[in-house]
C-alpha positions as CSV (number, residue, x, y, z in Angstrom):
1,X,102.7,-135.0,-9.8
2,X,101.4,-135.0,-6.2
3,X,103.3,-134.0,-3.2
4,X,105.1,-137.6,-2.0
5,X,107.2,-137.2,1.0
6,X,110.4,-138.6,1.0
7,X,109.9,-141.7,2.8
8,X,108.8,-145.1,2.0
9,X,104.9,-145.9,2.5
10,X,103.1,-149.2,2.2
11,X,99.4,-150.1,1.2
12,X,98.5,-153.4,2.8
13,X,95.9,-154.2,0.7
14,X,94.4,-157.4,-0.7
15,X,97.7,-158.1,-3.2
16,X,100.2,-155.6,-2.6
17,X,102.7,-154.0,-0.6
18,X,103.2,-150.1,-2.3
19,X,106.3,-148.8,-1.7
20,X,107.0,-144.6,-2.7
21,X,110.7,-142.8,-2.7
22,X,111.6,-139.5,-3.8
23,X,115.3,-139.8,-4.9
24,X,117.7,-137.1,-3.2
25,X,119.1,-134.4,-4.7
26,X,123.0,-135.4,-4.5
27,X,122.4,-139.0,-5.3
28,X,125.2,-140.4,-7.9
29,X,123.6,-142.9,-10.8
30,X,123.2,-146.3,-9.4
31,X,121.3,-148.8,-10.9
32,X,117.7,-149.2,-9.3
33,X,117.8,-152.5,-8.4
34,X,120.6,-152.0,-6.0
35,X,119.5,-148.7,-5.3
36,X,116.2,-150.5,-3.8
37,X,117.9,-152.9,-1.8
38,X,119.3,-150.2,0.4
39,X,115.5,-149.3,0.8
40,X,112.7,-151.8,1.0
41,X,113.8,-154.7,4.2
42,X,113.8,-158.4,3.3
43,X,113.6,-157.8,-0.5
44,X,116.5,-159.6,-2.1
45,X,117.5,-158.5,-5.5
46,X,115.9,-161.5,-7.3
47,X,112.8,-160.0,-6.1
48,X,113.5,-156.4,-7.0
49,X,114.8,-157.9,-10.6
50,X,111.7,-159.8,-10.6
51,X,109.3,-157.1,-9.5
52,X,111.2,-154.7,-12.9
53,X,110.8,-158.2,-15.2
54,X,106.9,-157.9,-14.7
55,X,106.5,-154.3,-15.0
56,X,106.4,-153.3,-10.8
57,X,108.8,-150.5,-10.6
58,X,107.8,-147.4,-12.4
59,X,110.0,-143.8,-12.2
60,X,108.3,-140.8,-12.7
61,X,105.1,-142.9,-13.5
62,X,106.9,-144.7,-16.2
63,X,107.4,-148.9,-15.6
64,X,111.4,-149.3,-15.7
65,X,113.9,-152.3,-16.1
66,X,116.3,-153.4,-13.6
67,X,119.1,-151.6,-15.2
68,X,117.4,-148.2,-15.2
69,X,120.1,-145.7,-13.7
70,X,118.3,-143.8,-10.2
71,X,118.9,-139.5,-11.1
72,X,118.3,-136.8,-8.1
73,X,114.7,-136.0,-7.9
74,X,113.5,-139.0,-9.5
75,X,109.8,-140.2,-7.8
76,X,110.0,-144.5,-8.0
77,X,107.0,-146.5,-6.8
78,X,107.6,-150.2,-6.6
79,X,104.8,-152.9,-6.3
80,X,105.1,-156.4,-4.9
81,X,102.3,-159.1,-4.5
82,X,102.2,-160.3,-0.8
83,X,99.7,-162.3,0.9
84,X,96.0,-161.0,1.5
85,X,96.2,-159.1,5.1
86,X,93.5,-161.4,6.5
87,X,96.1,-163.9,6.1
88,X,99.0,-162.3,8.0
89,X,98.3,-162.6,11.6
90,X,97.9,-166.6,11.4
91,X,98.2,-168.1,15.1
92,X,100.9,-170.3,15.1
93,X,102.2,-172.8,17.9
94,X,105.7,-171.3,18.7
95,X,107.3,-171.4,22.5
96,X,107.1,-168.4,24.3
97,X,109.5,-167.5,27.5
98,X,107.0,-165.8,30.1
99,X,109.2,-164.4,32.3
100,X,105.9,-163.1,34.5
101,X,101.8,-163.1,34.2
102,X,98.9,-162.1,35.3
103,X,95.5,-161.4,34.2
104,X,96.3,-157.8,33.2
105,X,100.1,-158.2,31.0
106,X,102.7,-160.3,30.6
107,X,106.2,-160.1,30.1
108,X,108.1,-161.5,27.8
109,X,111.6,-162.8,26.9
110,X,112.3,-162.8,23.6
111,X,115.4,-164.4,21.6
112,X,117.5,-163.1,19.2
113,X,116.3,-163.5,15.8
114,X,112.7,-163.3,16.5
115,X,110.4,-160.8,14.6
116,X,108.5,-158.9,17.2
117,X,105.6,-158.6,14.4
118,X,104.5,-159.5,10.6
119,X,105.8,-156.7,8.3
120,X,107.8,-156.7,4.8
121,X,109.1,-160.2,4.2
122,X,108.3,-161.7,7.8
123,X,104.8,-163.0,7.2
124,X,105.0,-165.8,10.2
125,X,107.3,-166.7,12.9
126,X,107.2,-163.5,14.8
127,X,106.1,-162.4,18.3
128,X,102.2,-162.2,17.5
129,X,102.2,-165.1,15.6
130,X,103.3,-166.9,18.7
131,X,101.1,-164.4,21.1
132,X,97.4,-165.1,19.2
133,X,98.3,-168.9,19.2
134,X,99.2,-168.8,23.1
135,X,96.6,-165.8,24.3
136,X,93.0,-165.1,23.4
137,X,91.2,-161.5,22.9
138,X,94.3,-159.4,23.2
139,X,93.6,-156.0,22.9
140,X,94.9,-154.3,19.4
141,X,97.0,-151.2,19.7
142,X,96.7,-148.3,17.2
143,X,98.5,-150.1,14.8
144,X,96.2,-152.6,15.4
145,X,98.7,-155.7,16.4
146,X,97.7,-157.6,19.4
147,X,98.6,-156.7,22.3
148,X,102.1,-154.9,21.6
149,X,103.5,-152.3,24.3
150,X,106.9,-151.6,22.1
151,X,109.0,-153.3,20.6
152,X,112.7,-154.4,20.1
153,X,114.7,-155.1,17.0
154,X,114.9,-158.6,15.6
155,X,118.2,-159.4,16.3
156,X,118.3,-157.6,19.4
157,X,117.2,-160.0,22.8
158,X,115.7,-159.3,25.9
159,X,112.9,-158.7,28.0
160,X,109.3,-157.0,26.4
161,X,105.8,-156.4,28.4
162,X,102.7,-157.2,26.5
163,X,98.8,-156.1,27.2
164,X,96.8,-158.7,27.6
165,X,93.6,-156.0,27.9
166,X,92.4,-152.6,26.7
167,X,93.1,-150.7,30.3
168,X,96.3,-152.4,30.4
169,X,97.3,-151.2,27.0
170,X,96.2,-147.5,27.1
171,X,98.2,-147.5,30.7
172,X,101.5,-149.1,29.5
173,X,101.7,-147.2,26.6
174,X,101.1,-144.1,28.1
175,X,103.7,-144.8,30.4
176,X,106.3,-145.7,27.5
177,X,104.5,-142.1,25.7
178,X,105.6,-140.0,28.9
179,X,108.8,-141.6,29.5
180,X,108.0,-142.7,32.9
181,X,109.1,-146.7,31.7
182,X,112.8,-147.9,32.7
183,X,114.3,-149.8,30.0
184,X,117.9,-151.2,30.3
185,X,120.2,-152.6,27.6
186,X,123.6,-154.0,27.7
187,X,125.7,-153.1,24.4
188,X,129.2,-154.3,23.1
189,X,130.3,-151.4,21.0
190,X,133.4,-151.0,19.0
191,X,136.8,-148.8,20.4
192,X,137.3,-147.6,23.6
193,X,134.8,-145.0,24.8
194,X,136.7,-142.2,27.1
195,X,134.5,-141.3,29.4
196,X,132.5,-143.2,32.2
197,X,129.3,-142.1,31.3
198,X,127.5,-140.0,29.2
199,X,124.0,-138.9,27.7
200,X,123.6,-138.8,23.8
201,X,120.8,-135.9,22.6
202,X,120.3,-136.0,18.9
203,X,116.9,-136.1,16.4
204,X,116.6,-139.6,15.2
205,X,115.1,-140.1,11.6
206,X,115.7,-142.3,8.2
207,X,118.8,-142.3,6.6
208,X,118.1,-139.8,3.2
209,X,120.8,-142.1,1.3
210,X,119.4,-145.7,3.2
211,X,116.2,-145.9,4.2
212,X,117.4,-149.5,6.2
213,X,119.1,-146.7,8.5
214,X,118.2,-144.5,11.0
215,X,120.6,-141.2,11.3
216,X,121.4,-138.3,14.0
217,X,120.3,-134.9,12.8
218,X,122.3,-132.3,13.7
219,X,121.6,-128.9,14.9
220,X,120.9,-127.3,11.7
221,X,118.4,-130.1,10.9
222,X,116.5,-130.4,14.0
223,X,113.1,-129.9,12.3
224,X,114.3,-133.4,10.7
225,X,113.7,-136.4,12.8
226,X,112.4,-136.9,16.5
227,X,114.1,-136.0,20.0
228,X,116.4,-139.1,20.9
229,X,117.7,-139.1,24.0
230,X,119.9,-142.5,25.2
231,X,122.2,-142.5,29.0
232,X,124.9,-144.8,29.1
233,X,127.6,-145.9,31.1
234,X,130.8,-148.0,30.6
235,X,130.5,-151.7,32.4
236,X,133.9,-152.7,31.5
237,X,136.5,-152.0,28.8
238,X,137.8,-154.3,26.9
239,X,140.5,-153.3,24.9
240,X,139.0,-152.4,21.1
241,X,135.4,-152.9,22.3
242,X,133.4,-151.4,25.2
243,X,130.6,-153.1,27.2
244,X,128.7,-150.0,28.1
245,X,124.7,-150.1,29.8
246,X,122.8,-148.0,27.6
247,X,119.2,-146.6,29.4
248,X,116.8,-144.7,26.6
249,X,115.1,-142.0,27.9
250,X,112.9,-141.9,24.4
251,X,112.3,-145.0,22.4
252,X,112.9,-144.6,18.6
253,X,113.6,-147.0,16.4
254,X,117.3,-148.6,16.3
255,X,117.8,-145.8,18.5
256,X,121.2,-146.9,20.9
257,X,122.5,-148.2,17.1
258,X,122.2,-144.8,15.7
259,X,123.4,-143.4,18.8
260,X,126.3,-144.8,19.6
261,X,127.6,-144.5,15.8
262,X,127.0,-141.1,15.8
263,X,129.6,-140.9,19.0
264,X,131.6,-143.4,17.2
265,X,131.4,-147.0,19.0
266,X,129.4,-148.4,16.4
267,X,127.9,-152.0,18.1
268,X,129.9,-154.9,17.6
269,X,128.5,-157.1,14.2
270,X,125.7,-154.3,14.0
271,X,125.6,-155.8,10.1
272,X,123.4,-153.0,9.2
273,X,125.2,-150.0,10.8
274,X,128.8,-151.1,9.2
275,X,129.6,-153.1,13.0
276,X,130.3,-156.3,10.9
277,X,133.7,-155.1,10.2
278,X,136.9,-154.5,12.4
279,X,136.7,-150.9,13.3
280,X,139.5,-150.8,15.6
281,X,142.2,-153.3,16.4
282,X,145.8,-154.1,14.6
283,X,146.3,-155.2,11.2
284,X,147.5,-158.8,12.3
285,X,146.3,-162.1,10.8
286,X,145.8,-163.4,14.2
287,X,143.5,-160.8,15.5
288,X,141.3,-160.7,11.8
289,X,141.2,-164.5,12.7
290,X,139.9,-163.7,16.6
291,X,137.3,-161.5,15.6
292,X,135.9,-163.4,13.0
293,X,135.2,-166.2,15.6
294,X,133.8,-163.4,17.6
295,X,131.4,-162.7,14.6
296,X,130.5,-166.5,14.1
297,X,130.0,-167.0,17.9
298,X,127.6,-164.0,18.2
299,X,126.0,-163.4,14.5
300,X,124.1,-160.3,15.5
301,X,124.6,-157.1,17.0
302,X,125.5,-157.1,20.5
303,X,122.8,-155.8,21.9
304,X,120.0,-157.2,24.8
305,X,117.0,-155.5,26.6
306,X,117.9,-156.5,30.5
307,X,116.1,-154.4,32.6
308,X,112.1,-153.5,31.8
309,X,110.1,-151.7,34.9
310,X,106.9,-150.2,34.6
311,X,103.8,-149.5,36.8
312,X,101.0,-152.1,37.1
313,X,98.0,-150.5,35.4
314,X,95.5,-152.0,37.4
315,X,97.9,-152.2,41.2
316,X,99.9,-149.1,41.1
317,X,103.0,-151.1,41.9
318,X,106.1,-150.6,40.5
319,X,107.1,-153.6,38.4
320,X,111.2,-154.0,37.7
321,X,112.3,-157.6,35.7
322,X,115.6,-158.4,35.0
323,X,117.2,-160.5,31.7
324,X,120.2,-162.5,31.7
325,X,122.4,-161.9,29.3
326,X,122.5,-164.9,26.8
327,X,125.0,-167.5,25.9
328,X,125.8,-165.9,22.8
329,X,126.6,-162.3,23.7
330,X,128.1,-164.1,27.3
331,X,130.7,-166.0,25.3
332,X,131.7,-163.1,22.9
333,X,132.4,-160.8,26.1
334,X,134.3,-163.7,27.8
335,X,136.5,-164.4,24.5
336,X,137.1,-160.5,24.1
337,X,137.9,-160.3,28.2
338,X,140.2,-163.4,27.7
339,X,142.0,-161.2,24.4
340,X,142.1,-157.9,26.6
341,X,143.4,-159.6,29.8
342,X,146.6,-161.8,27.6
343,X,147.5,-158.5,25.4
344,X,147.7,-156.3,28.6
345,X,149.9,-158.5,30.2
């Protein structure tokens, strides 16, 4: 059996996405179909269960059904059809909030629940989708999608800078490379945080056990992972949640997320890093009640990209662009200040 690191690959070719795990050693039995969910984004379990009716999931080289029970060490590859890759970047007529532009970049204000670009399960409606409809001949990055700097989580908002050509690419992103970018976010996390500021070091990588996740490394596993490194400081504190300015030194994916778990002040309604559920407060009916309409006024994690600032690839000039923060986060803070404010009193 060949070498297959543990992580999950994809093959965009004409019909399929591939998908390859190695199983880890301490893993308890768990039937694959919910094993998978906790690994391949956007696939529901009517897809996995469909995927194992038709023959798609094979262990070990040997096609399974949906039942089959996941054991340590066990090497799954899972095919699903998706649409031919030619077909993926489709312009499509979708608003876009310039915040600035010139004939070198733009920057960009994007909302929360926006896919920055096409991937597993989010085929249209994203970022580029909206980009190659509005902008012609942007350049390609070595990923090859148009025109994209970095990039923010779906359900994360705020501000993003896109190249609009080749110089302006290689610049920016050897900018964001070397660290020399200044990116801003502004973060409702759970509990109380003690001190006033802080700096948060730690490798970033997948999850072993969820490959949805990113985890910390610890010392004894700093091979694992890449250097992390995220500054923050408290705003305001507001009783059993914290609105803290996080600035990222590095840029790795979900990286304030992971970080400020790992310190534990997990962000508020972070669904996939366990935020979605009261981790401090009191056991009162009232307060489950309060932050429940805290979840259905904000239904994301409270996080938002304010501040981006960058130099100008072509003037030299330091570029620095500010974000308000929206109506949904803005409400959430008010209705927690409002709690902190009447229980204090």
């Amino acid at each position: 059996m060949p070498n297959i690191p543990d992580i999950s690959e994809s093959d965009d070719n004409e019909l399929y996405e591939h998908h390859a795990f190695r199983v880890v050693s301490g893993q308890q039995p768990l039937r694959i179909d919910k094993y998978l969910m906790n690994f391949i984004e956007n696939a529901t379990r009517n897809k996995i269960q469909a995927a194992a009716k038709d023959g798609s999931i094979f262990v070990n080289d040997v096609p399974v059904k949906s039942n089959y029970k996941v054991k340590p060490n066990d090497y799954i590859t899972v095919r699903f059809e998706h649409p031919p890759h030619e077909n993926l970047l489709i312009a499509e007529d979708i608003p876009i909030d310039v915040v600035y532009e010139d004939d070198d970049l733009l920057v960009v204000n994007k909302p929360a629940g926006m896919v920055v670009h096409p991937g597993h399960g989010n085929y249209s409606g994203t970022l580029i989708n909206a980009l190659i409809f509005h902008f012609e001949n942007l350049p390609n990055n070595s990923s090859e999608r148009p025109g994209l700097v970095h990039r923010i989580d779906k359900d994360t908002s705020g501000l993003l800078v896109v190249a609009k050509t080749e110089q302006a690419m290689a610049h920016l992103s050897n900018q964001f490379a070397k660290k020399t970018s200044e990116r801003e976010y502004v973060a409702l996390v759970w509990g109380n945080i003690e001190e006033e500021e802080g700096t948060i070091e730690g490798n970033i990588g997948r999850h072993p056990k969820n490959r949805l996740q990113n985890t910390v490394f610890l010392d004894d596993e700093e091979e694992q992972g890449k250097p992390a490194v995220t500054h923050y400081k408290v705003i305001e504190r507001l009783g059993y949640v914290t609105l803290v300015s996080c600035i990222l030194e590095t840029g790795r994916t979900h990286q304030i997320r992971v970080h400020m778990k790992h310190i534990g002040h997990t962000l508020f309604n972070d669904e996939r890093y366990g935020g979605e559920r009261i981790l401090k407060g009191t056991t009162f009916t009232k307060y489950k009640q309060f932050v429940d309409n805290c979840f259905k006024i904000l239904p994301r994690q409270a996080l938002h990209a304010k501040t981006l600032g960058f130099v100008h690839p072509t003037t030299g000039e330091f570029m620095q662009f500010q974000s308000e923060v929206p109506e949904d986060m803005t409400q959430c803070i008010e209705k927690w200040r409002h709690y902190a404010k009447h229980t204090n009193e």
